[in-house]
C-alpha positions as CSV (number, residue, x, y, z in Angstrom):
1,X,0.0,0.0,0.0
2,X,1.7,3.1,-1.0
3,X,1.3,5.8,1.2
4,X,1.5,9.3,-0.5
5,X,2.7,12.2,1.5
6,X,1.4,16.2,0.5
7,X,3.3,18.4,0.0
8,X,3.1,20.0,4.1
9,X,3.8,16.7,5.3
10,X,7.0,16.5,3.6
11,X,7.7,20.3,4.7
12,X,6.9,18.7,8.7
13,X,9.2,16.2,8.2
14,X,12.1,18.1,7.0
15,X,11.4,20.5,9.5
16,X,11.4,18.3,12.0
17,X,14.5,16.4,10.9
18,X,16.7,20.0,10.7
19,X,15.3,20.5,14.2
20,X,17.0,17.3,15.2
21,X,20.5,17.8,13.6
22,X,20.5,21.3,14.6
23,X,20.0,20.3,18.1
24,X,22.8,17.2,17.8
25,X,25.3,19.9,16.3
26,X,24.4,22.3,19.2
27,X,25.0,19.6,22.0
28,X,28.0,18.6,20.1
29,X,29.5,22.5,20.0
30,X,28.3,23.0,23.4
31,X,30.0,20.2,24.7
32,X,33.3,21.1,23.1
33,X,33.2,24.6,24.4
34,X,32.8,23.5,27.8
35,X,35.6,21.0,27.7
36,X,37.6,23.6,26.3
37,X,37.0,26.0,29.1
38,X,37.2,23.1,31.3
39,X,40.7,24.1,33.6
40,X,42.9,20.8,33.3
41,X,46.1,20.6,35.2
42,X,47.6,17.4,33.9
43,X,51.6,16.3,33.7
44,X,52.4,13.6,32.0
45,X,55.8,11.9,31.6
46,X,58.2,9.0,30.5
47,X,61.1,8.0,31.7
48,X,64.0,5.5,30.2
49,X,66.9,3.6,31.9
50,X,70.2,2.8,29.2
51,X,73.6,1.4,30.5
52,X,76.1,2.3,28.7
53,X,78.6,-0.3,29.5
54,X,78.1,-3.5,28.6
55,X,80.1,-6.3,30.6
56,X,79.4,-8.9,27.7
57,X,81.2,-6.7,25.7
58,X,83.6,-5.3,27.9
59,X,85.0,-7.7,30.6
60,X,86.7,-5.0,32.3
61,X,84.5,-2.8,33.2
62,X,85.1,-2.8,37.0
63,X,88.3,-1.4,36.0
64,X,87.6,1.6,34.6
65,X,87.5,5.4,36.9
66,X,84.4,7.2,35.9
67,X,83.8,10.4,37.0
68,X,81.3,12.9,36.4
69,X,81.3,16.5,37.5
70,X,83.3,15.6,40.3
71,X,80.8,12.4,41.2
72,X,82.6,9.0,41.0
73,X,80.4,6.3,38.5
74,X,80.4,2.9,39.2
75,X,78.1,1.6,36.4
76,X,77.8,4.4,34.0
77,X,73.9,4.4,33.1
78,X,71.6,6.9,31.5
79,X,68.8,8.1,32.6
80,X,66.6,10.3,30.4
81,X,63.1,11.8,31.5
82,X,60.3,13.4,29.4
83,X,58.0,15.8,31.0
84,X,55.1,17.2,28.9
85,X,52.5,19.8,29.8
86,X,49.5,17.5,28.6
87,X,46.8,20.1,30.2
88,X,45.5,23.8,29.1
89,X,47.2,25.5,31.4
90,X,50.9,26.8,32.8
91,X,51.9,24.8,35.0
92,X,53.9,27.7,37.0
93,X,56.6,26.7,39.7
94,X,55.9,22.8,39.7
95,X,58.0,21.1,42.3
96,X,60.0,18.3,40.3
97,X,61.1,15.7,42.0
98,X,63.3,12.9,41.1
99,X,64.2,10.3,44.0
100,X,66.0,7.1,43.2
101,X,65.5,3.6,44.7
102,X,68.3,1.7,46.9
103,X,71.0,3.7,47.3
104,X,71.1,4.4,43.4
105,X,72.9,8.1,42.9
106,X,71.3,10.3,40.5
107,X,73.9,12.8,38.8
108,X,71.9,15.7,36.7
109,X,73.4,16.0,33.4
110,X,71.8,18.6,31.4
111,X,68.5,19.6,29.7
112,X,68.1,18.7,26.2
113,X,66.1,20.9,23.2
114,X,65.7,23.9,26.0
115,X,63.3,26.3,23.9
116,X,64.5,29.7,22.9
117,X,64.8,31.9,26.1
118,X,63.9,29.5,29.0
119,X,67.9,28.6,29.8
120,X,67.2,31.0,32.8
121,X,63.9,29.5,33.7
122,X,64.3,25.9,33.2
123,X,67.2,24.2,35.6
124,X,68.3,21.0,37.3
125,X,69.4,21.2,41.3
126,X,70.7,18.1,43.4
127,X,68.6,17.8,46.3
128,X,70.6,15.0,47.7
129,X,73.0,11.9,46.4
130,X,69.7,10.2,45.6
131,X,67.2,12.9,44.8
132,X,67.1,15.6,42.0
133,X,64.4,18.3,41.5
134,X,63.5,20.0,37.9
135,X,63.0,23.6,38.7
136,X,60.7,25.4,36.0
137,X,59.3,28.5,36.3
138,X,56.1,27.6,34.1
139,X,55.8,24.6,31.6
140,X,53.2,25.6,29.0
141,X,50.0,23.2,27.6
142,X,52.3,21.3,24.5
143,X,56.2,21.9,26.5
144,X,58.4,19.5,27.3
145,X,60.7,19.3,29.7
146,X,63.6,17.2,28.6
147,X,65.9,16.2,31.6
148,X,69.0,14.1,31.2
149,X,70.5,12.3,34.3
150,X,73.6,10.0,34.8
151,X,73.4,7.3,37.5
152,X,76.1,5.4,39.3
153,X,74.4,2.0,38.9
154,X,71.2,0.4,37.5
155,X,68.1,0.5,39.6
156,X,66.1,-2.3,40.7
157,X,63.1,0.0,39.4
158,X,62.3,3.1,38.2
159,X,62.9,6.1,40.2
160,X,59.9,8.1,41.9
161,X,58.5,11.0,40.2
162,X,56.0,13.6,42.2
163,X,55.2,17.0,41.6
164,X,53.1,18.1,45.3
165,X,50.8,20.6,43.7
166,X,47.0,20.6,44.6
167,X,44.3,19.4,41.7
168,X,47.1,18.2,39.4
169,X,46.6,15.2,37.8
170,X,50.3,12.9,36.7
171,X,50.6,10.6,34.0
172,X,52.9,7.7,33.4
173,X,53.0,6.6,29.7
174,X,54.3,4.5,27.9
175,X,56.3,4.9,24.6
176,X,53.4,5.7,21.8
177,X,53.5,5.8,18.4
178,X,51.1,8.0,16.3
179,X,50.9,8.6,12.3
180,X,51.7,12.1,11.6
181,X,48.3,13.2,10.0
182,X,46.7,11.8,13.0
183,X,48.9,14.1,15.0
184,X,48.2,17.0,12.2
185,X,43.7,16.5,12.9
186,X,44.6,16.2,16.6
187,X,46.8,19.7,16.6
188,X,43.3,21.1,14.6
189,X,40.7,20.3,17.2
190,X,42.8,19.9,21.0
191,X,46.2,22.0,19.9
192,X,47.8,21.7,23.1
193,X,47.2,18.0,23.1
194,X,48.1,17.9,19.4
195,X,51.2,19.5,20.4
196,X,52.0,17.0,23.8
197,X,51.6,13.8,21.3
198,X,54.0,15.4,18.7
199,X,56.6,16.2,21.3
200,X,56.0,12.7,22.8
201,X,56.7,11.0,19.4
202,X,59.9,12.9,18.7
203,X,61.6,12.4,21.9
């Protein structure tokens, strides 16, 4: 049975239809405004542990004198750190801190791609033998913070990271790989995160 429609009935129904995706576009605008207005302190950060002697290789390692600004090396191992502001917001004066495990030495080495400008805001301090801190005067939503360390022997795990500062949210991740048009759409829509991934994936 066919059913035949006027020519109002068809006007209702398109009407009513443009009424609908109007109001999904609207939720779906509305929604991203808020998120974007949305205040979100987040760190997030990686961290990698290299030695850089290998006994197999070497046999006498245990022979060699390795010093390092005045700090005597056992095992020579590197220890590199990624910190990236994955919020929308400075970060301003976050309190870094780096503390080994067991007795392990930490030996701050030097920062590595320092933007333009920040080589008087961006600085690593000893705390201790087995604690460093990362003193920043902001990190901005997209920066990273690359810290290079030196350490006297391999850890039995990773060393601590905390940054005391009320409301903010830390991340550990995970080496991530992304394509770089994905990064490119992501850049368009959440910049600052667009701009966390790509520093992420060129560390």
């Amino acid at each position: 049975m066919a059913i035949q429609l006027t020519q109002s009935d068809i006007i209702g129904i398109v009407g009513a239809v443009a009424t609908l995706v109007v109001g999904v576009i609207s939720w779906f605008l509305s929604a991203y405004i808020a998120k974007k207005q949305m205040r979100n302190e987040e760190l997030s950060y990686r961290m990698r542990i290299t030695p850089l002697l290998n006994s197999k290789l070497f046999k006498d390692e245990n022979k060699l004198e390795i010093s390092y600004k005045g700090d005597i090396i056992d095992r020579l191992v590197f220890f590199e750190l990624d910190i990236v502001n994955s919020g929308n917001v400075a970060i301003k004066h976050p309190p870094i801190r780096i503390t080994s495990l067991d007795a392990t030495y930490i030996v701050p080495a030097y920062l590595e791609d320092v933007p333009p400008g920040y080589d008087s805001l961006w600085e690593l301090k000893r705390e201790d033998g087995e604690t460093c801190l990362i003193v920043a005067d902001h990190i901005n939503p997209g920066q990273t913070i690359k810290a290079r360390f030196l350490m006297d022997n391999m850890p039995p795990g990773e060393p601590e990271f905390s940054c005391a500062v009320p409301d903010l949210r830390i991340k550990r991740i995970a080496d991530i790989r992304v394509s770089p048009v994905a990064t490119t759409i992501l850049e368009a829509f959440y910049p600052s995160l667009g701009r966390a991934v790509r520093a992420l994936t060129n560390v």
